[in-house]
Residue, then its C-alpha position, 0 to 999 in steps of 0.5 A: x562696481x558702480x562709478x557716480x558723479x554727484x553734482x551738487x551747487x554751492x551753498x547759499x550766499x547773501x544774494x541767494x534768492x535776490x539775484x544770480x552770483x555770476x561771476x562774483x566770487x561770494x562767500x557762503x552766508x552763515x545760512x549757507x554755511x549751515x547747508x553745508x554742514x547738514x549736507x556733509x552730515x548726509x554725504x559722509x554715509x552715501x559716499x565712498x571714503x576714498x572719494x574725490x572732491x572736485x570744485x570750481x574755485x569760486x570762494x562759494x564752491x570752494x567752502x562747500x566742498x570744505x565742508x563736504 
C-alpha cells in the first residue's frame, strides 16, 4: 500500500487574479464554486472512500474541501 498527500488550493474567490487573499477570510466566487465541483468530480475516482479531508479553516478552504 502506497500512502499520498494530495495538496490542492482553494477554490477562486472574487480577488483571485487581482490580488492575494491573505489573511482575508473569502468565500469561493460562484466560478469558484464551480471549480470545486468539477474537481470533486475528478477526486471521487482517484481517491480511496475511507480517505481524510484535511482543511484550514479559511471560509475558502473550508468550501472546497465541502465540495471535495
Amino acid at each position: 500500500m502506497t500512502d499520498r498527500i494530495w495538496i490542492i488550493r482553494h477554490a477562486s474567490t472574487a480577488w483571485s487574479g487581482e490580488r492575494w487573499c491573505g489573511r482575508t477570510d473569502l468565500p469561493p466566487s460562484a466560478a469558484g464554486m464551480a471549480e470545486a465541483e468539477l474537481l470533486a468530480g475528478r477526486l471521487a475516482v482517484e481517491l480511496p472512500a475511507d480517505v481524510a479531508i484535511v482543511s484550514t479553516p479559511a471560509r475558502r478552504a473550508r468550501a472546497t474541501a465541502e465540495r471535495s
